[in-house]
C-alpha positions as semicolon CSV with decimal commas, in nm:
position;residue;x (nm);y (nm);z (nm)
1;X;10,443;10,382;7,769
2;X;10,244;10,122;7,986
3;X;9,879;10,105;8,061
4;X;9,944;10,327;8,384
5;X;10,115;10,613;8,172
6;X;10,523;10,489;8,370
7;X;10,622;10,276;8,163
8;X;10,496;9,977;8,343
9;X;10,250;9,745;8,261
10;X;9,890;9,714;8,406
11;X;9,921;9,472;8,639
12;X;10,142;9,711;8,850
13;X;10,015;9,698;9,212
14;X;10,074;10,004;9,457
15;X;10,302;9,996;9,751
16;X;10,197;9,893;10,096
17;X;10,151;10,259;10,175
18;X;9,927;10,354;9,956
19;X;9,680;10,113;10,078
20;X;9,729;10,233;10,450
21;X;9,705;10,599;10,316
22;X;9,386;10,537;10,158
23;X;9,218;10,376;10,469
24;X;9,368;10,678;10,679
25;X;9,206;10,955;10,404
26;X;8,895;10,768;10,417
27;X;8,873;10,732;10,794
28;X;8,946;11,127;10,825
29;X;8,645;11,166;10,555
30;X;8,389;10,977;10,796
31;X;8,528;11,177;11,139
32;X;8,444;11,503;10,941
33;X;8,158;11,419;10,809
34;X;8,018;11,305;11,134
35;X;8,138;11,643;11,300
36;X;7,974;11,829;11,048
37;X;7,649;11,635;11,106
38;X;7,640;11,621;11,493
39;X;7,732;12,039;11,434
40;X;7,448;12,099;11,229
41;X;7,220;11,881;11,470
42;X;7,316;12,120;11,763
43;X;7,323;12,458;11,529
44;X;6,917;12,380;11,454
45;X;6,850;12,262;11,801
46;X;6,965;12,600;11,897
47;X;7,286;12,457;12,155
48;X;7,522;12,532;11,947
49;X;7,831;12,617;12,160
50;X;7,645;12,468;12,456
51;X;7,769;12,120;12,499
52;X;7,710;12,104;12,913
């Protein structure tokens, strides 16, 4: 067995894919983050469920 537990060695770099599909989980990460933020701000300002 390799370094990376396949059989390769360590130098073994991932697939374009992977690369895209970590920016994509990370960008999804931030959104909800920032929804959960901006819904606690309204939930202690009391408007929650009142945007208008």
């Amino acid at each position: 067995m390799g370094a990376d537990g396949y059989g390769h060695g360590a130098d073994v770099e991932p697939d374009g894919w992977y690369r895209w599909g970590r920016v994509v989980l990370y960008a999804e990460m931030v959104i909800a983050t920032l929804i959960t933020v901006f819904s606690l701000y309204l939930a202690f300002q009391g408007t929650a469920g009142f945007l208008a």
